[in-house]
C-alpha positions as CSV (number, residue, x, y, z in Angstrom):
1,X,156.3,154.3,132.0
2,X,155.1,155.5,135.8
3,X,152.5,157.7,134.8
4,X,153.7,159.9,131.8
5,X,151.7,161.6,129.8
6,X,152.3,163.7,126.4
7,X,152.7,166.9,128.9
8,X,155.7,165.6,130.2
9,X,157.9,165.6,127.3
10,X,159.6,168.6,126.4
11,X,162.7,169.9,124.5
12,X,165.6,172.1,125.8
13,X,164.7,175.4,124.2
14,X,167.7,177.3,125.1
15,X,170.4,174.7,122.7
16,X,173.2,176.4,121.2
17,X,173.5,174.0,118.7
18,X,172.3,170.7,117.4
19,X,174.6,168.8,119.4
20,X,173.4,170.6,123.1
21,X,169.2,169.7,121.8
22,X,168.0,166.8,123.9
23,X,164.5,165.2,125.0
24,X,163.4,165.3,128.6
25,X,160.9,163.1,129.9
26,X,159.6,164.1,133.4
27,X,158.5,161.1,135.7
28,X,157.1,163.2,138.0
29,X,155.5,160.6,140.5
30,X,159.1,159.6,141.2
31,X,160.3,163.3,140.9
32,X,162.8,162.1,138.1
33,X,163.6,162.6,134.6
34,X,165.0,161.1,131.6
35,X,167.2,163.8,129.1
36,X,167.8,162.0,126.1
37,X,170.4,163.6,123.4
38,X,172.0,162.8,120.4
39,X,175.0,160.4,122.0
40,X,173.8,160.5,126.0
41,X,171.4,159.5,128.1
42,X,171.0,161.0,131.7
43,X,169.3,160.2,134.7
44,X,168.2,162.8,136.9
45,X,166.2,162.1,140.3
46,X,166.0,164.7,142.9
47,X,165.3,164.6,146.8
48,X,164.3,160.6,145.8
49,X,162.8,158.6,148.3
50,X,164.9,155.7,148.7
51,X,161.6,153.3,149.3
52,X,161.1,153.6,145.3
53,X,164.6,152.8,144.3
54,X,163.2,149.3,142.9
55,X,161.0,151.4,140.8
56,X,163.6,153.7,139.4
57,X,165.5,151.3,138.7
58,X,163.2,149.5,137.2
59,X,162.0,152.6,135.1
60,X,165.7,153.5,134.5
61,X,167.0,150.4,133.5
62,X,163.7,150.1,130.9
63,X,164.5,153.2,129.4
64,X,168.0,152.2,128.7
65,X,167.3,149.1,126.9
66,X,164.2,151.1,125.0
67,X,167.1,153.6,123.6
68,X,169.4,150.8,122.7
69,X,166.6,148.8,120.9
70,X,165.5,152.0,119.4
71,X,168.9,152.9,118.2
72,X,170.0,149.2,117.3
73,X,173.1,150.9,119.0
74,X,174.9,151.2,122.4
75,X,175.3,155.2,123.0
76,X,178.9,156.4,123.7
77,X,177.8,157.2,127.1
78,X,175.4,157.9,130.3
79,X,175.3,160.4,132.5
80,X,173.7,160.1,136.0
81,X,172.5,163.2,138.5
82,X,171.9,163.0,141.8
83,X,170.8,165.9,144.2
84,X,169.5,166.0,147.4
85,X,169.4,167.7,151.0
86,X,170.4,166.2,154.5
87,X,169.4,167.4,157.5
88,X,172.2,167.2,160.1
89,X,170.0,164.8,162.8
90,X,173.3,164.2,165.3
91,X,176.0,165.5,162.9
92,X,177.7,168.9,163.3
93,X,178.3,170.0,159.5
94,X,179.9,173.5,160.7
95,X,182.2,171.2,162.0
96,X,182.4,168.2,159.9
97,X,182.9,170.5,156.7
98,X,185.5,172.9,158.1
99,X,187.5,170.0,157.9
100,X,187.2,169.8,154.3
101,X,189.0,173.5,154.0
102,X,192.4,174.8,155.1
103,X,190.7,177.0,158.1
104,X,194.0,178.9,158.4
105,X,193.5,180.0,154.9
106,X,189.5,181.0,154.9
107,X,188.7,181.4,158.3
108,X,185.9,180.7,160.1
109,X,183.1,179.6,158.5
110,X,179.0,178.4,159.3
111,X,179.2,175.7,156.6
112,X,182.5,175.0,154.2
113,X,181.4,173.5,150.6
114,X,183.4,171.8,148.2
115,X,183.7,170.4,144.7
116,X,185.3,167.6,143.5
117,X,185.8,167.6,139.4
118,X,186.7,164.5,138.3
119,X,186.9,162.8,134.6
120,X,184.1,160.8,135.8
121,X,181.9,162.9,137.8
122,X,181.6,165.6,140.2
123,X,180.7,165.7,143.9
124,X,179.3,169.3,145.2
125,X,178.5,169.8,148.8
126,X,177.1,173.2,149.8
127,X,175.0,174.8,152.4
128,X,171.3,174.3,151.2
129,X,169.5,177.3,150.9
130,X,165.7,175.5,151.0
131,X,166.2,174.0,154.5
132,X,167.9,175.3,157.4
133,X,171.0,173.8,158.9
134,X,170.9,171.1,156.0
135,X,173.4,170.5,153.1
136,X,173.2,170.2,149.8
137,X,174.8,167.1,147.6
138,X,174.6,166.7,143.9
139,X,176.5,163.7,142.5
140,X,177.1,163.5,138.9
141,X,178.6,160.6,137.3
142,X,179.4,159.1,133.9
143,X,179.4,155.9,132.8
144,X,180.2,153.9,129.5
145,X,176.7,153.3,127.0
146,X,176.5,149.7,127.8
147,X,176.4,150.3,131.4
148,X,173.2,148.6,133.3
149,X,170.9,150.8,135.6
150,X,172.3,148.1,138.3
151,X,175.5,149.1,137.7
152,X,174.7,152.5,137.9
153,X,173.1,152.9,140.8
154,X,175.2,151.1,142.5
155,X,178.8,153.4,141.9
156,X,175.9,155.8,142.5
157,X,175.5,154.5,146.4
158,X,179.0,154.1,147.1
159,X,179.4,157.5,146.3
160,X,176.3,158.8,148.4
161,X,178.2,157.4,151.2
162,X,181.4,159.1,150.7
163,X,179.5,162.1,150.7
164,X,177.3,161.3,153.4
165,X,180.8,160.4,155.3
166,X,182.7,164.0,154.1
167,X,179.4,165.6,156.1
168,X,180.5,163.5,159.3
169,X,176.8,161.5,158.7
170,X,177.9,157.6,159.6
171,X,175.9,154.3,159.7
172,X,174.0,154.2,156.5
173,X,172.8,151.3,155.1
């Protein structure tokens, strides 16, 4: 599975109970990981490089069907992550984001952040603190057990570009 080795499998050691106790398996050559708990499992790629989508989906979708096989089971759920910067390029995020705020109510402002909590997910856009001028987006989404990768990763786009689009960055593909 994309390199791993016995190193990269850990458990969360700070679990209040039996229920919070899940196994993560780092996929480090696609800076990724795989948590898998007692009813979830969850995705997590950070900063991805969008040339190796086929092979995280590919790796994603595997590990899906390896749990379900496992488990002779669907799980109740699956949870994806998504975080990542974006440079501005073209785009003005002071002003792209103050638009996201009431300006008369918290004044002026070098980058305006928001989150969105919804039943299925949550959007948060803030300032990123690693690279200058940039934002930072983490999309978090659920999905039902017997959800493909494809499936997945496609809600997962669409709402890359409705973030992309809240930072005033247009024309992605």
């Amino acid at each position: 599975m994309a390199n791993v080795e016995l190193t990269d499998f850990s458990f969360n050691k700070d679990a209040a109970n039996i229920g919070e106790i899940y196994l993560n398996i780092s996929i480090r050559a696609l800076n990724a990981a795989v948590r898998i708990g007692l009813d979830t499992v969850t995705f997590i790629v950070s900063n991805p490089d969008w040339s190796m989508a086929p092979q995280l989906s590919s790796v994603f979708e595997a590990v899906s069907e390896r749990v379900r096989e496992l488990l002779q089971l669907k799980p109740r759920s699956q949870e994806t992550t998504l975080a990542f910067h974006v440079t501005p390029g073209t785009a003005d995020f002071r002003a792209s984001t103050a638009l996201l705020v009431n300006q008369s109510l918290v004044g002026d402002s070098l980058f305006c952040g928001i989150s969105l909590h919804r039943n299925d997910g949550n959007l948060i856009i803030d300032k990123s603190l690693r690279y200058e001028g940039a934002a930072f987006v983490r999309l978090q989404r659920k999905f039902p057990g017997d959800a493909t990768f494809s499936d997945v990763s496609s809600r997962l786009y669409e709402d890359e570009v409705s973030a992309l689009r809240l930072l005033g960055v247009t024309g992605v593909v």
